[in-house]
N, C-alpha and C positions, 0 to 999 in steps of 0.2 A: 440520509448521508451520514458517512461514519466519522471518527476522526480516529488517525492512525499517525505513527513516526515509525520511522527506521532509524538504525545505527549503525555504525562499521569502527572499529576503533582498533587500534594496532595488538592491544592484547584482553580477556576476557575483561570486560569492565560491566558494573554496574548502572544502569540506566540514570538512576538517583545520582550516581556523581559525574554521568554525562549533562544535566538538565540541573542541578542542583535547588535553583533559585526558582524554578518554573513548574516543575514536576506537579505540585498540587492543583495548579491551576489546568492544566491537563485531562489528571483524575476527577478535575470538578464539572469537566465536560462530558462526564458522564450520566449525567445527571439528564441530558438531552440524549445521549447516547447510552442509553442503557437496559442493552440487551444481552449481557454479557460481554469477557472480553474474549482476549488471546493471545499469548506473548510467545513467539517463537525465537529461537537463537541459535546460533550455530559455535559449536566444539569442535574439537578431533573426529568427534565421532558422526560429523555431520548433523542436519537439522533436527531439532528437539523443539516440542510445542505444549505447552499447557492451556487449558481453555475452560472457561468458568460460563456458564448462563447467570448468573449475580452480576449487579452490575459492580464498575470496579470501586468507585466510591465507597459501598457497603460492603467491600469482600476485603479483609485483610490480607488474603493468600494474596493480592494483586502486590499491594505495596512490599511483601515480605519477596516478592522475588523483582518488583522491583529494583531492589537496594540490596540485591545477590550480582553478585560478575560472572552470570549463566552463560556468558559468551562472547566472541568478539565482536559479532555479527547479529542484528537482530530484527525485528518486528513489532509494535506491542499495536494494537486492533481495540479501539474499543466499537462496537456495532450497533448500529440503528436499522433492525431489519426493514428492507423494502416488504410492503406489504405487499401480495400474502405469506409471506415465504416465514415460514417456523422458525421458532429460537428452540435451538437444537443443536449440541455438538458437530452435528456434521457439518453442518450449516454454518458452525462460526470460521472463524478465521485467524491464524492464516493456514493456507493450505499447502499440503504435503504432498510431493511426488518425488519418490528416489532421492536426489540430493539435492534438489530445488525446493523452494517456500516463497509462496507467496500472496499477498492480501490485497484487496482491491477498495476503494472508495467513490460510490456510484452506485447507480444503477442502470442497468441496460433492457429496454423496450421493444416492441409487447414481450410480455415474460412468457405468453404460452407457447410459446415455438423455442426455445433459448435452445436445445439441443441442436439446431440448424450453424450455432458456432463451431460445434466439435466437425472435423470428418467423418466420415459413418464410422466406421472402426472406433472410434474412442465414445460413442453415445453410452454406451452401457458401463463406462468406468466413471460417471460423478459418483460420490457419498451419498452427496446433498441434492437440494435442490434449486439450488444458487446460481444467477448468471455470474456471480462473480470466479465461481469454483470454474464451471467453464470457460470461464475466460483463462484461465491460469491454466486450463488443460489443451486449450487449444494452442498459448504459446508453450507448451512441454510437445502437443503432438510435431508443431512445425518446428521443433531445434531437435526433435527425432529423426524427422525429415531431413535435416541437414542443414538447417538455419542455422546461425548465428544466434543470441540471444536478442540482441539489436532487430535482425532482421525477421525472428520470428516474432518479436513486439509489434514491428513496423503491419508485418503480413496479417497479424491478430486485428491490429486496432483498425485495418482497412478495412477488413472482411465485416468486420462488426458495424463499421460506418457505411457500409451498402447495405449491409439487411435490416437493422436494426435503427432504433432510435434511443442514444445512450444520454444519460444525461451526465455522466462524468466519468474518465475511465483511468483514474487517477491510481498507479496499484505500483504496491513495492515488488520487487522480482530479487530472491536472492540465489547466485550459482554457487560451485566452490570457491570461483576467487571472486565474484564481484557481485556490488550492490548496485540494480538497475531503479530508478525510479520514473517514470512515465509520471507525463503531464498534459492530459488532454480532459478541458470538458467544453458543453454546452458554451455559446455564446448568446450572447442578450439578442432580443428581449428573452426574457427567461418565463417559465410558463408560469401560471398566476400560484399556482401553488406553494411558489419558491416564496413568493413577496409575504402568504403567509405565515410560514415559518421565521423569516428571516427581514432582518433588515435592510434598509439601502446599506446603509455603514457596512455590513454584514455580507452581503452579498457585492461589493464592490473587491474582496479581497478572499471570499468564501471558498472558491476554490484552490488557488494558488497552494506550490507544494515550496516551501522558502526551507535552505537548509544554512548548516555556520560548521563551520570546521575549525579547530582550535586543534593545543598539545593533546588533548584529551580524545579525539576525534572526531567521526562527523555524526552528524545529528538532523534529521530531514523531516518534516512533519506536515501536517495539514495547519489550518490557521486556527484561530478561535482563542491562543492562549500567547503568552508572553514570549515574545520572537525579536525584540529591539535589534536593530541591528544586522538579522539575516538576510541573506540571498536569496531571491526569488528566481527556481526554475524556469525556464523558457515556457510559456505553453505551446503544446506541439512537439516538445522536445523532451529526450530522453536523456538523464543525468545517469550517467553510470561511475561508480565509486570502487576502485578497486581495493580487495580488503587487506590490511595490512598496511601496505603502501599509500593508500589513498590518495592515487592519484583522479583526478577528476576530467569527464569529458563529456562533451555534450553532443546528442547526432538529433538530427531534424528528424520525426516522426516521418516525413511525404517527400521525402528526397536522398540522397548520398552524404549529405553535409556532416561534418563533424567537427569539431572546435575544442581544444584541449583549453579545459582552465586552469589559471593562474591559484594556488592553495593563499586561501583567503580567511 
């Protein structure tokens, strides 16, 4: 399991003066997660990605662009590869298609079929050899199709929940105007390998995606570091963030539902 945040803020900002007070405590999660990282972000010029195999704790390039305003919009990925799956550029994250990016946190079961996500037509376009990359192409092939971004989430994480067995399919999705965040994992009991890793403490809040939105703008993360005071995502549900504006809404994963939030 990896730990990851997004960002959206009204104009290019610096991650370090989005998190100011928390930021090292993040990087220090890599420590667990340290397979490399990946920081992607969005300019004029559409999405731009950097990506390191070092982990980010020992890699300065991490914090120096850290503490750069690369963009309004962004990503930062630190990765705990599911095994077997190689620490490899291709392999890291986040991923790039046309004007979309996006990263995943999980992993999705058995790995030796994971091509059975895409349509036939798109099997021969991963990099990597990631269920997370597939999963990111499969909601690019269905908003080709004519989906929605919403609806090709919804279509993706069905498809994946009949053939597969995912253990968390927690992943930021970013378009031109907006930041989508998905929250869907496993429910308890949880298989015994988790209790290895992880604590009760630990795993009673492990997954959850909690985000805070201030002047400064919004900020969406996985857990594990300093978050007092943030909102927790629905699970099941999809938080989508429009950029600039950031206005907030939330749509049920398994149904039409949607609920505009209150800026909090």
């Amino acid at each position: 399991m990896c730990r990851f945040l997004a960002y959206a803020a009204p104009r290019p900002t610096a991650v370090t003066d989005l998190v100011p007070r928390h930021l090292q405590q993040f990087i220090a999660m890599a420590r667990k997660n340290a397979d490399g990282w990946g920081m992607g972000f969005y300019n004029g010029a559409g999405p731009s990605v950097r990506r390191s195999l070092t982990s980010a704790d020992a890699d300065p390039e991490f914090l120096r662009l850290a503490a750069t305003p690369l963009g309004d919009t962004g990503i930062v990925h630190l990765r705990s590869a599911t095994p077997p799956l190689e620490v490899s550029h291709e392999n890291s994250h986040p991923f790039v298609h046309g004007d979309l990016m996006m990263a995943h946190n999980g992993a999705i079961f058995p790995q030796e079929d994971l091509d059975a996500i895409l349509p036939a037509a798109w099997r021969g376009r991963p990099r990597g050899a990631t269920d997370s990359e597939r999963y990111f192409l499969a909601v690019v092939a269905a908003m080709e199709a004519g989906c929605t971004p919403v609806e090709a989430i919804r279509r993706t994480v069905s498809d994946i929940l009949g053939r597969f067995s995912p253990s968390c399919l927690n992943a930021f999705l970013i378009t031109p105007d907006t930041l989508y965040a998905t929250s869907w994992h496993q429910e308890e009991p949880y298989p015994d390998e988790y209790y290895r890793l992880f604590t009760e403490e630990e795993l009673v809040a492990y997954f959850n995606l909690r985000y805070r939105l201030d002047a400064g703008g919004l900020v969406i993360a996985s857990t594990g570091w300093g978050q007092p005071g943030w909102h927790t995502v629905t699970a099941g549900h999809v938080l989508a963030v429009r950029r600039h504006t950031l206005e907030l809404a939330e749509y049920d994963l398994f149904s039409d539902r949607q609920t505009p939030l209150e800026a909090a």
